[in-house]
DRENRO-403158 format. One record per residue: residue in one letter; x, y, z of N, C-alpha, C in turn. Coordinates in steps of 0.02 Angstrom, whole numbers. Layout:
- residuo n.x n.y n.z ca.x ca.y ca.z c.x c.y c.z
- A X Y Z X Y Z X Y Z
...
This chain:
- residuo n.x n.y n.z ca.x ca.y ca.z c.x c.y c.z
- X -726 -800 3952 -702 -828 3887 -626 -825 3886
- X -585 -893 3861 -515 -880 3875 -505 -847 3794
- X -475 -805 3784 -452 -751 3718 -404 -800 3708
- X -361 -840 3720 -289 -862 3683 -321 -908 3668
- X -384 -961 3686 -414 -1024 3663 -447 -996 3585
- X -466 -941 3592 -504 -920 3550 -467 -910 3478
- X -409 -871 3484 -353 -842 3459 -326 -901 3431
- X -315 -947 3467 -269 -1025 3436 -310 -1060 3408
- X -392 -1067 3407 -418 -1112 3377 -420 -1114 3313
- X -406 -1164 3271 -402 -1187 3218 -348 -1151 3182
- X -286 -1155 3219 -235 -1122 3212 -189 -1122 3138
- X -192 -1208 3129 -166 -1196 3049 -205 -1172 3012
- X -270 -1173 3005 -318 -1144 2945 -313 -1067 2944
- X -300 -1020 3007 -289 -973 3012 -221 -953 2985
- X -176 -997 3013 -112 -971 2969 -116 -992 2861
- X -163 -1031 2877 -134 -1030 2788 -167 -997 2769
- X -241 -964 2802 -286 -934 2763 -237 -849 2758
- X -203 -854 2802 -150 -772 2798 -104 -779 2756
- X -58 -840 2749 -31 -849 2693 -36 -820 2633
- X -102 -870 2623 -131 -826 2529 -145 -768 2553
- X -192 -735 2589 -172 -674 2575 -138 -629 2568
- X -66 -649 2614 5 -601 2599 5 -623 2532
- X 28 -688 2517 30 -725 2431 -8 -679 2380
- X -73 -663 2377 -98 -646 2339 -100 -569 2355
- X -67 -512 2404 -64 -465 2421 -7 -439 2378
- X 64 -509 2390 122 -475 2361 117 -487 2286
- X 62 -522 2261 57 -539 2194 18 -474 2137
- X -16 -460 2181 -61 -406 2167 -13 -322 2151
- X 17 -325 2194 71 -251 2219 147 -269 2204
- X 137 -311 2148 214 -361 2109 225 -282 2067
- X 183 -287 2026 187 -236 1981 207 -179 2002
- X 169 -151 2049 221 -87 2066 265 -70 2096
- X 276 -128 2118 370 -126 2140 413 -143 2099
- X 386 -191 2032 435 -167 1969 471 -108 1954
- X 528 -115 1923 551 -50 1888 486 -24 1844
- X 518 25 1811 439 54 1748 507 58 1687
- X 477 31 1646 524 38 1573 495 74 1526
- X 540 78 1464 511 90 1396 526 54 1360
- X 514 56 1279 547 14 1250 498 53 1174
- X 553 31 1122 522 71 1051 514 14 992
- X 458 1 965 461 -39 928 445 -3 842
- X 448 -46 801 430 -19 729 361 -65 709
- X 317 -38 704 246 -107 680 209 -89 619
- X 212 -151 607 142 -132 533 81 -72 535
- X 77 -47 498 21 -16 470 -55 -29 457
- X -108 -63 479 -156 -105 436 -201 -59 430
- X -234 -45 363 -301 0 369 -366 -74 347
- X -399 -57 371 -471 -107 394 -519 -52 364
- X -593 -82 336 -649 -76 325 -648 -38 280
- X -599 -14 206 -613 21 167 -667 2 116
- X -719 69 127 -779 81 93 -766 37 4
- X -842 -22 -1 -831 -42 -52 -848 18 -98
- X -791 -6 -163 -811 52 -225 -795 85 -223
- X -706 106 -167 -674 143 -156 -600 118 -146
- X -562 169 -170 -462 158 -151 -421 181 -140
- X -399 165 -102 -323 214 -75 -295 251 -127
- X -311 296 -129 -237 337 -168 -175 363 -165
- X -169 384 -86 -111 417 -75 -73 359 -41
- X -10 394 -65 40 345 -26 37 336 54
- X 74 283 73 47 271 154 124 232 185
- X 150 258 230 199 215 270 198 120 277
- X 215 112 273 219 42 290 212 11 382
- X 238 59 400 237 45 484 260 94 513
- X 253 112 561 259 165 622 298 150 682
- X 323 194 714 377 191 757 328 198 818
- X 322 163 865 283 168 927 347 159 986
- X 323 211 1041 356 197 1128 314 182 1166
- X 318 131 1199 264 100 1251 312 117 1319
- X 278 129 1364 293 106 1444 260 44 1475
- X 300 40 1530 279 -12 1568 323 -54 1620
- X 268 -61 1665 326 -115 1708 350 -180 1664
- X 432 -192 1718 468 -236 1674 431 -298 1631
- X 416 -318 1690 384 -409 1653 321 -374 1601
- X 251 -373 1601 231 -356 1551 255 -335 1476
- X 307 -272 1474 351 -254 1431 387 -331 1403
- X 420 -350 1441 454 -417 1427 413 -478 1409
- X 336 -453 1406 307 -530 1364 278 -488 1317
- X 276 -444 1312 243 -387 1216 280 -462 1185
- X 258 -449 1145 267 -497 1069 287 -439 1003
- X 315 -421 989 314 -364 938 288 -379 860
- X 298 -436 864 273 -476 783 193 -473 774
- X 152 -467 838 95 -451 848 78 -397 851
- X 116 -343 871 70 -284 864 85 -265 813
- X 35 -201 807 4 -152 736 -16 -102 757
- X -37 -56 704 -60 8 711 -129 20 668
- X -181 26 686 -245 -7 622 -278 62 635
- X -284 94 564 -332 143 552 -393 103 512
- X -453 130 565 -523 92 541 -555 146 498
- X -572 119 427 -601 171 368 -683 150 360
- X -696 128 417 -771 120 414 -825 190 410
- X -857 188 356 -889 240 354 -877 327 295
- X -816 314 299 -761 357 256 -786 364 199
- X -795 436 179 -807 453 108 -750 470 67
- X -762 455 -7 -714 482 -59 -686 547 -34
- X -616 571 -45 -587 638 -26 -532 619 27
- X -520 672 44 -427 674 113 -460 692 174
- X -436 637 212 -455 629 283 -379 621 321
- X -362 663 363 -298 646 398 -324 617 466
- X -279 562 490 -315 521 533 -231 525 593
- X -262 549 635 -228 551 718 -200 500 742
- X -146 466 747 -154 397 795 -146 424 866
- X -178 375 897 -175 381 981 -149 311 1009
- X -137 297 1071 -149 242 1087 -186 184 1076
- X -257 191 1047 -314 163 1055 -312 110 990
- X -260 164 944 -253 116 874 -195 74 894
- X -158 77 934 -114 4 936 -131 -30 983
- X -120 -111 964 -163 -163 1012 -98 -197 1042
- X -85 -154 1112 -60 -156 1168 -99 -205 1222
- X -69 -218 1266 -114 -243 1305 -108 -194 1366
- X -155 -205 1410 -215 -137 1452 -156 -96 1506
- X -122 -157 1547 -65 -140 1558 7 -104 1533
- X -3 -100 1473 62 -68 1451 43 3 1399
- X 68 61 1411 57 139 1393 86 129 1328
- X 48 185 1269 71 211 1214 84 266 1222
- X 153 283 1229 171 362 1259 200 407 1196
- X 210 376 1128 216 407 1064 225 363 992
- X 185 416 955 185 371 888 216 413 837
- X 260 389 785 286 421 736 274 390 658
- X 248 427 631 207 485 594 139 470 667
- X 152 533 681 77 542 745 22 562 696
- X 1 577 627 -26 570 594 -22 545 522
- X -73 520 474 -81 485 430 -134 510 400
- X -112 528 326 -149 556 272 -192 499 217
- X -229 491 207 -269 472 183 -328 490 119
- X -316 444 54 -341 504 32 -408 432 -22
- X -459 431 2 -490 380 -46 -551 427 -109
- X -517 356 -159 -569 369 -220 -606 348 -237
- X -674 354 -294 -708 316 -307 -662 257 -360
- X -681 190 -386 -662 153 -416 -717 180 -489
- X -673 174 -549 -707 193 -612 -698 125 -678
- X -726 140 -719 -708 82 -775 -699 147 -858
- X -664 123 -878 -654 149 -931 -609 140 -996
- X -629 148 -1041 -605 124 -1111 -563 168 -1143
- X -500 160 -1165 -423 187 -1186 -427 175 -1257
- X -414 217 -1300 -366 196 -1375 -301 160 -1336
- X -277 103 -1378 -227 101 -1385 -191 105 -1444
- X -111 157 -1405 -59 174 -1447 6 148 -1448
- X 46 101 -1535 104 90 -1505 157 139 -1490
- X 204 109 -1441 252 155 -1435 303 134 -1489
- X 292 157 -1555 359 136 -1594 420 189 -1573
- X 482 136 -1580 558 189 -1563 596 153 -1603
- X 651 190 -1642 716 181 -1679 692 200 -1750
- X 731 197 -1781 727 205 -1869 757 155 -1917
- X 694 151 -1961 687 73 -2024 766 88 -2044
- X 771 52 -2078 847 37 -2131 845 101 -2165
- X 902 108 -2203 907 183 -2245 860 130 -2311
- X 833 189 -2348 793 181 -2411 711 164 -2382
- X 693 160 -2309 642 124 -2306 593 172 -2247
- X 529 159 -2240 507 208 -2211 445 182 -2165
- X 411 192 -2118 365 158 -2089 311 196 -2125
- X 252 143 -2145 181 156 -2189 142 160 -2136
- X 129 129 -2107 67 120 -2066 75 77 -2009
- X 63 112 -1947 62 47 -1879 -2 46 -1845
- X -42 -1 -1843 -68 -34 -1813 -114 -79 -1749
- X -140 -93 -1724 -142 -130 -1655 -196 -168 -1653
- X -208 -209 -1612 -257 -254 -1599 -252 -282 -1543
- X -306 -276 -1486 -344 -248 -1496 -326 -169 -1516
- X -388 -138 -1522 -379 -62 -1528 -408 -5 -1476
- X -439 -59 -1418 -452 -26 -1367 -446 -74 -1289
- X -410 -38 -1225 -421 -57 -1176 -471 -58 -1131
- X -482 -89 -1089 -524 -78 -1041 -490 -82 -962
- X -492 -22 -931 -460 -2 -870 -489 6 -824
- X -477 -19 -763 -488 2 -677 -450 25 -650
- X -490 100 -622 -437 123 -569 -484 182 -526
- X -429 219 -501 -457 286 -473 -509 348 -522
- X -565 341 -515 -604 402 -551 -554 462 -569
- X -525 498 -498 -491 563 -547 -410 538 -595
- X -400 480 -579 -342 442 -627 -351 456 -697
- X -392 397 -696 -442 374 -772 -467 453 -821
- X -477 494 -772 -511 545 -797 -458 585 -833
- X -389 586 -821 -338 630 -855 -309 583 -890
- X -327 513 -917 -291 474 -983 -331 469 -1015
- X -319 495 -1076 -345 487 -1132 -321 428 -1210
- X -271 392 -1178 -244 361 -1231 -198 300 -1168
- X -199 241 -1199 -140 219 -1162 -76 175 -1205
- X -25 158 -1175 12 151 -1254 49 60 -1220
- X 94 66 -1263 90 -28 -1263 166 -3 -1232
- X 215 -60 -1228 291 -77 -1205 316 -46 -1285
- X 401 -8 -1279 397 8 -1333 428 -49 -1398
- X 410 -33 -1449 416 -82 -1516 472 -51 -1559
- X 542 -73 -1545 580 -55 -1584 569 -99 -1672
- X 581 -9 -1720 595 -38 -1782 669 -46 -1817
- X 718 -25 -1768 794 -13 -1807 808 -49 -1849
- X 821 -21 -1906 858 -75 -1968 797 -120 -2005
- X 739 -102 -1983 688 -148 -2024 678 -96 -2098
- X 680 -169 -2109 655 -145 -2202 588 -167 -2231
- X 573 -238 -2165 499 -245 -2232 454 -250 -2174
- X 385 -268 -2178 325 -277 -2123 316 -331 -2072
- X 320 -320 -2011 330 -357 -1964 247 -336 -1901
- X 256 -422 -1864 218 -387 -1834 237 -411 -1742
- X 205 -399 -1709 252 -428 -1639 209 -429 -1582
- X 203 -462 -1515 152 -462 -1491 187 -449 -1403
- X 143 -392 -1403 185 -360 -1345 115 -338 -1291
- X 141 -301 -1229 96 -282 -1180 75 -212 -1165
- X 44 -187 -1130 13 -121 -1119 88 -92 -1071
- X 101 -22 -1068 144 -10 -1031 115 -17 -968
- X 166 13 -904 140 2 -831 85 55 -826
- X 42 58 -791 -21 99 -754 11 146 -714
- X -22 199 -720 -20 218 -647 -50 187 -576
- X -10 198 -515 -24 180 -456 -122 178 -458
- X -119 105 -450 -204 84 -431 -257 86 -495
- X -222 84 -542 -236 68 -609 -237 -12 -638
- X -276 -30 -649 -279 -114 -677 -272 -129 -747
- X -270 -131 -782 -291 -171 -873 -350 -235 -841
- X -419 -232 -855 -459 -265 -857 -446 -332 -918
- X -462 -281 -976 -458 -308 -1049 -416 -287 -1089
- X -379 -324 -1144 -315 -305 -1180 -258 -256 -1168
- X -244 -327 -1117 -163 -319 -1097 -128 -348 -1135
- X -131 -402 -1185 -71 -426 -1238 -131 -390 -1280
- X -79 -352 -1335 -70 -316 -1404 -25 -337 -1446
- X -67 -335 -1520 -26 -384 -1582 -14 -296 -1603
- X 62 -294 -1619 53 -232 -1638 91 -260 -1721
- X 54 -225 -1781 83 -230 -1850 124 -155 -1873
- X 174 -176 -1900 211 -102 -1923 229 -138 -2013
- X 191 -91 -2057 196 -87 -2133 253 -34 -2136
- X 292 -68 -2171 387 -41 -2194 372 -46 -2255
- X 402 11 -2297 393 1 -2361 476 54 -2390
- X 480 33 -2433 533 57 -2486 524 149 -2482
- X 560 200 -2453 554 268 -2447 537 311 -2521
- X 507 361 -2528 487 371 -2593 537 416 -2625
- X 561 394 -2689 610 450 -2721 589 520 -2697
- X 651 560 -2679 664 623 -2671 602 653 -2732
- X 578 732 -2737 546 757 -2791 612 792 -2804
- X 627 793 -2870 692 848 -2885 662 900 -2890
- X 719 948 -2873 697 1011 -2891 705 1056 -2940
- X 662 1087 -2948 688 1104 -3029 715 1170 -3041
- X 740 1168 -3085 822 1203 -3118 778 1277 -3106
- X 804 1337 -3111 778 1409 -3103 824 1423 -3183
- X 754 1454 -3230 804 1466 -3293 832 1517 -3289
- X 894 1507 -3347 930 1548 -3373 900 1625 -3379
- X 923 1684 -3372 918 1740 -3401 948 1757 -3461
């Protein structure tokens, strides 16, 4: 058998078929002859799957400081407008759960490392959602004209109806309107104003505009006092 006939036959197919494979050898082992980088980005926050009939209560960062590694090019096609940091509340009961981030919560792609996150943890604190019914009170402020006095104030409706956090709702017992100045009034007025602000995760369902009436009336003579007699 001649070996160099053998060796040369079909000589270009042999050379291109080596080609691609150096081609797809040096394509493959690109990456780790890259440099290795870092790079620090700032990303949204998203929490997903919170339990219906339940709400955030505690305050929460807006976004987190993440360091990724990675070889150059990868690093250099991240998109940063795309990533996030997503705590999944699937399953989560009412009460404080502090939740870990790892890598796994930012959506990196497979190639590129999450080597630190800042806040490396996140407090969490969910409630039940409640409904409940408020007196409402105005906030009157200033003082009527001299000679004149406030009779009687008013409101309408005379009760709210509120959504919010169960242990919220549970420590108000009254809620009051925007305040209703009377300075310098002398006679009965009436004015149509709103509920003040809520607390955080608090709603006004029903009667958020309030007609509030304030009866001014003429102040009542002094009682004199009377003389201590003579001895």
């Amino acid at each position: 058998m001649n070996i160099s006939r053998v060796l040369f036959r079909n000589a270009g197919t042999k050379l291109l078929a080596l080609a691609i494979a150096c081609a797809a050898w040096y394509v493959l082992t690109g990456e780790r002859r890259e440099r290795i980088s870092e790079r620090s980005y700032r990303i949204p926050l998203s929490i997903v799957n919170i339990p219906r009939g339940t709400v955030i209560v505690s305050p929460l960062p807006d976004a987190v400081d993440v360091r990724v590694r990675g070889a150059f090019t990868p690093l250099r096609g991240l998109e940063p407008s795309k990533l996030e940091a997503v705590i999944d509340l699937q399953g989560a009961l009412p009460g404080e759960k502090r939740h870990a981030l790892d890598g796994d919560d930012i959506n990196v792609p497979r190639d590129v490392e999450v080597i630190a996150i800042s806040p490396a943890e996140i407090r969490v604190v969910l409630d039940a959602i409640a409904d409940k019914a408020l007196p409402i009170v105005a906030d009157v402020t200033g003082q009527p004209a001299a000679g004149s006095h406030i009779e009687e104030v008013s409101v309408e409706p005379r009760q709210a109806r509120l959504l919010g956090p169960a242990k919220t709702l549970a420590r108000m017992a009254q809620i009051k309107t925007e305040p209703v100045s009377v300075d310098g009034r002398d006679a009965p007025f009436s004015v149509s104003t709103t509920l003040s602000a809520q607390a955080p995760g608090v709603r006004v369902r029903e009667g958020q505009v309030v007609a509030v009436r304030v009866r001014i009336g003429a102040a009542p003579e002094p009682t004199p006092t009377p003389r201590g007699r003579r001895k």
